[in-house]
N, C-alpha and C positions, 0 to 999 in steps of 0.2 A: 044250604047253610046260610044263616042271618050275617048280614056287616058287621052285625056286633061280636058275633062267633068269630067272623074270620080277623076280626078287627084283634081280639082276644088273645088268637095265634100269633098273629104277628108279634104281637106283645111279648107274646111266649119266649119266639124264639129269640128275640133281640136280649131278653133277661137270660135267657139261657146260654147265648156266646158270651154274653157280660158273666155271668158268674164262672165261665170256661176262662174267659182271662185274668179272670182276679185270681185264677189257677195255677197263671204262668202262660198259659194255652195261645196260640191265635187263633181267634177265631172270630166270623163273621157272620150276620143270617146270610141265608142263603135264598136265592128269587127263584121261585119256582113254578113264577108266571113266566119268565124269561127261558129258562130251561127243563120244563116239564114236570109233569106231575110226580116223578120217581128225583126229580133233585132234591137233597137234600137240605133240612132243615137250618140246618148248619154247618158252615165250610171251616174248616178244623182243623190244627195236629194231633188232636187228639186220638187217641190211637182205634177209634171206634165211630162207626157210624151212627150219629144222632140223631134219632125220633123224637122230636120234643110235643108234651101233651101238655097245655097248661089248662085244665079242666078241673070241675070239683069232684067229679065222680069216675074215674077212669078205669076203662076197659081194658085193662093192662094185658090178657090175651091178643084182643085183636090190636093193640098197640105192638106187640113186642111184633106179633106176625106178619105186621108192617113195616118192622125196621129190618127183620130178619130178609124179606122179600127185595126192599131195598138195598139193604149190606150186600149182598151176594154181587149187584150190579155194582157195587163200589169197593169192593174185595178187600173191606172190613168189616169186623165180626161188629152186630149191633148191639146197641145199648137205647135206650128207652129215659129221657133226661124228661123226670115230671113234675108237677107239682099244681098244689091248691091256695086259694087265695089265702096269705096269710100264713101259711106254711114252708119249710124249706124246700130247697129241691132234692130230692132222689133220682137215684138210678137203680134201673133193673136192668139185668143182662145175666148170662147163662154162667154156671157156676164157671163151667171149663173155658171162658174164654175170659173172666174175670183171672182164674188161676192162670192160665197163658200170655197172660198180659200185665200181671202185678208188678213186673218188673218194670216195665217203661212209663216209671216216674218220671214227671218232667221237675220234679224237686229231689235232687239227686243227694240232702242231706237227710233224708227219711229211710 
């Protein structure tokens, strides 16, 4: 992987706890030179564990399959937090754990 790619990611996820707490959320990146390759991308209350991809063209299978491999060691259900330059961010994650989890709004007048 180039500096510039990895440089990219970081970027990634530092926008992507930033846009978790303009949510309400805490959250922080997460060092995953300090704590291993399966640390997460982001240290969260949110109620899911975060894959964050900020790429132009993403491989949203072998992403989700990553977060899924991951969640299991953090014993929450994963979600996939993405996006392209210039674009918002999305999330993708599995219907039934979206529907499982609709309720733990952290904006409790919604």
């Amino acid at each position: 992987m180039s500096a510039h790619s990895r440089n990219k990611g970081k970027r990634g996820e530092r926008e992507a706890a930033q846009a978790l707490r303009d949510l309400g959320y805490e959250a922080k990146r997460g060092v995953q030179h300090a704590g291993g390759p399966d640390s997460p991308d982001v240290i969260s209350d949110f109620p899911f564990h975060v894959e964050v991809k900020r790429v132009e063209r993403l491989q949203l299978w072998s992403a989700y399959q990553q977060a899924l491999k991951d969640a299991t060691a953090a014993g929450r259900p994963p979600c996939v937090l993405h996006r392209a330059s210039r674009q918002p961010w999305l999330i993708t994650m599995s219907l039934e754990d979206f529907h499982n989890h609709k309720g733990q709004n952290k904006n409790t007048d919604t």
